[in-house]
C-alpha positions as CSV (number, residue, x, y, z in Angstrom):
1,X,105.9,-6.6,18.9
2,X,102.4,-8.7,18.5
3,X,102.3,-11.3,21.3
4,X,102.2,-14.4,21.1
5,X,100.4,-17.8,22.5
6,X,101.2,-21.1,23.4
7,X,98.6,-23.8,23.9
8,X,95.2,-23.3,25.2
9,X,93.4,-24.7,28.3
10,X,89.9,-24.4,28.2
11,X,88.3,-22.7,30.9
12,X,91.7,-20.3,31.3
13,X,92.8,-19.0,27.9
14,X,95.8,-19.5,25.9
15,X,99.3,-19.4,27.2
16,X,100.8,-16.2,26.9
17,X,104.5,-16.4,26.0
18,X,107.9,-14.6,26.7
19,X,108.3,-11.5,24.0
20,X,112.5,-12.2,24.5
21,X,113.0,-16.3,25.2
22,X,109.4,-17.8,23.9
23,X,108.7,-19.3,27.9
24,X,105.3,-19.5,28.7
25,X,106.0,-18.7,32.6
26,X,105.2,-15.3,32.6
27,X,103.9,-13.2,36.4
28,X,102.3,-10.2,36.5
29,X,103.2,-7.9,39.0
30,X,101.8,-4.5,38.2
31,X,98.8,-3.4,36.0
32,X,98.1,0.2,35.1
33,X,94.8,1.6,33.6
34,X,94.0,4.7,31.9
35,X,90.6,6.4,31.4
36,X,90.2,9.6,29.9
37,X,87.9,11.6,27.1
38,X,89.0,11.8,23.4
39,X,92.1,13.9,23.2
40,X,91.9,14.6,27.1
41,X,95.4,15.9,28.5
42,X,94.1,14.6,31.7
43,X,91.7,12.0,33.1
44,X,92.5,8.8,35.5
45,X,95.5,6.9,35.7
46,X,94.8,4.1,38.4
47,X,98.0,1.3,39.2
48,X,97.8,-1.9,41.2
49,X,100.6,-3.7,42.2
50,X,102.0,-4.7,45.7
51,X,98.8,-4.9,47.4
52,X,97.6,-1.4,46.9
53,X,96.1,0.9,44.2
54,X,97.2,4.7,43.2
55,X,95.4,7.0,41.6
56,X,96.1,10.3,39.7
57,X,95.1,12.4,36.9
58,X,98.6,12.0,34.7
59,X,98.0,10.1,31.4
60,X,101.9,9.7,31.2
61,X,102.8,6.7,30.4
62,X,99.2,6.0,28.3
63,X,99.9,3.3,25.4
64,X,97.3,5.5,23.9
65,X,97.9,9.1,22.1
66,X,93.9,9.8,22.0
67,X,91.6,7.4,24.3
68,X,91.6,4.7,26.9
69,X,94.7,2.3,27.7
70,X,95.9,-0.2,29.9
71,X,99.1,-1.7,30.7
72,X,100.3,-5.1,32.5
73,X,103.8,-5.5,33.9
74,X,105.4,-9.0,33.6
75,X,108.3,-10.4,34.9
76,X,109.4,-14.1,33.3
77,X,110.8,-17.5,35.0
78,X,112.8,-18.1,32.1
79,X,115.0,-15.2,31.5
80,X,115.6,-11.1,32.5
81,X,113.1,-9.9,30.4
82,X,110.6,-7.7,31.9
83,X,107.7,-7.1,29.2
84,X,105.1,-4.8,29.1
85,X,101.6,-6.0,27.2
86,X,99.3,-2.7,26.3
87,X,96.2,-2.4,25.1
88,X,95.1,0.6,23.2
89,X,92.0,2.5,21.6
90,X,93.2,4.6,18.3
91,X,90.3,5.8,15.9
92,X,87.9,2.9,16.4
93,X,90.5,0.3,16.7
94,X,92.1,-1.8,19.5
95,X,95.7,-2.6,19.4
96,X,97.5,-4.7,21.3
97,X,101.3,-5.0,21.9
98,X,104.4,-6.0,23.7
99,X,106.6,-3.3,24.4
């Protein structure tokens, strides 16, 4: 699902909205970041959230089939929904999506 954006504030970015109810009140509350070699079956899988970091050489979970990816976990104000946004590397391109 391509994300969208409510208005933007200079100096901080646009508003980035709720993938299920459109609200722009959205908290991040885990972000997971994956670094590893073309085609790698392993490399470095590094999560933040509740005041600590992990680390391990799973790329389970990887929004990416081939290169580097991230993931950030939100949680919104205005309904249950509990989106993920990715970021992704495939052949020389950068995707980005809400799953």
């Amino acid at each position: 699902m391509i994300p969208k954006f409510g208005e933007y504030h200079e100096g901080y970015g646009a508003e980035l909205q709720c993938p299920s109810c459109g609200f722009n009140y959205l908290h991040h509350d885990r972000v997971e970041v994956f670094e590893c070699g073309e085609d790698a079956t392993h490399g470095v899988h590094v999560a933040v959230a509740d005041g600590k970091a992990t680390f391990d050489t799973s790329l389970e979970g990887n929004p990416s089939a081939r290169r580097h990816g991230l993931k950030v976990f939100f949680w919104c104000e205005g309904c249950d929904a509990k989106p993920v946004l990715s970021v992704s590397q495939h052949k020389g391109n950068t995707y980005v999506d809400f799953e």
